[in-house]
C-alpha positions as CSV (number, residue, x, y, z in Angstrom):
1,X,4.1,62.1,-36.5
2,X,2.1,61.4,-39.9
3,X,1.0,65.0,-41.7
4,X,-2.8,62.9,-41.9
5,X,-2.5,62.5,-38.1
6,X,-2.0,66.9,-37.8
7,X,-4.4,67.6,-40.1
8,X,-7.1,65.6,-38.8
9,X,-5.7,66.4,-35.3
10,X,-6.1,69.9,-36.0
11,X,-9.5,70.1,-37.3
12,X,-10.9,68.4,-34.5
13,X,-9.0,70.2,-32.4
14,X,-10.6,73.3,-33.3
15,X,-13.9,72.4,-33.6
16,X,-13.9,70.5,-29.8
17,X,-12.5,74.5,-28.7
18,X,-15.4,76.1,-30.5
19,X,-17.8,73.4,-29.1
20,X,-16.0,74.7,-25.5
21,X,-16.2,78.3,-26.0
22,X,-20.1,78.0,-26.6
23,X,-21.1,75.9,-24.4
24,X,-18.5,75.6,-21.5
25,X,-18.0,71.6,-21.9
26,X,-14.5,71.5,-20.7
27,X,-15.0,67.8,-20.2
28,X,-15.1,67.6,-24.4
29,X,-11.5,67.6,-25.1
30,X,-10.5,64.7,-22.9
31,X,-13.0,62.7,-23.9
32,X,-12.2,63.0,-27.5
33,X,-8.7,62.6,-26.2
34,X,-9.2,59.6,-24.6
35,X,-11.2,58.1,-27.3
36,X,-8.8,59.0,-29.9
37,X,-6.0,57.5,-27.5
38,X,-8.3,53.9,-27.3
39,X,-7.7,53.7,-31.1
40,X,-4.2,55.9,-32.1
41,X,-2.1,57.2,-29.8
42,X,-0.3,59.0,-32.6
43,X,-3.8,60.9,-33.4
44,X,-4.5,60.9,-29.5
45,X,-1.4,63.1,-29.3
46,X,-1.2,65.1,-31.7
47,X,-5.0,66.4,-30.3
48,X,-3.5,67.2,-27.2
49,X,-0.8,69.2,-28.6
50,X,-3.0,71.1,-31.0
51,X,-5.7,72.0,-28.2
52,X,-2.7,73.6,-26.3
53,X,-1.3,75.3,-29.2
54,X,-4.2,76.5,-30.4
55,X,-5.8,77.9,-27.2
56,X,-2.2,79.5,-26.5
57,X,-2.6,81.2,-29.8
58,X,-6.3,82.3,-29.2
59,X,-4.8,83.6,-25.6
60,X,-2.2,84.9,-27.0
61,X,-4.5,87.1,-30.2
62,X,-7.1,88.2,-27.6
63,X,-4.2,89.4,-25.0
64,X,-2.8,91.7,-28.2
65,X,-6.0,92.8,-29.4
66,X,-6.5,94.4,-25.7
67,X,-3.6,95.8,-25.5
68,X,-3.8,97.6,-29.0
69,X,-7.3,98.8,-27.4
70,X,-5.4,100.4,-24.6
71,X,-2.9,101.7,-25.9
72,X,-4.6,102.7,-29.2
73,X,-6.6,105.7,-27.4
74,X,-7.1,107.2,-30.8
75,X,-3.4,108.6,-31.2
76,X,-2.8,107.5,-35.0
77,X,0.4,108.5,-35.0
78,X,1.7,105.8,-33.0
């Protein structure tokens, strides 16, 4: 997959999550993903991958950043 495909992939990517976080428009990201996929399917999938790797990240930071809350209970030592 071409690095211009990523990058561009990447950007979009994150702005269509943004766009779904504030507004709720799940519909968003296949539309750009079939859009992208009339023209490229190279950029078509490299969207796709980045939406799922970037929303497993998010997932993933949010799920920690409880869990330090929990556990964190004002104990500094540890």
């Amino acid at each position: 997959m071409s690095r211009l495909a990523e990058k561009l992939a990447d950007q979009i990517a994150a702005e269509a999550i943004r766009h779904v976080e504030r507004t709720g428009d799940e519909d968003v990201i296949s539309v750009l993903a079939q859009s992208m996929g009339d023209s490229s399917q190279t950029l078509q999938e490299a969207f796709i991958t980045s939406v799922r790797v970037q929303r497993a990240a998010i997932r993933a930071q949010r799920l920690l950043a409880r869990r330090v809350k929990e556990h964190s209970g004002g104990d500094a030592a540890g």
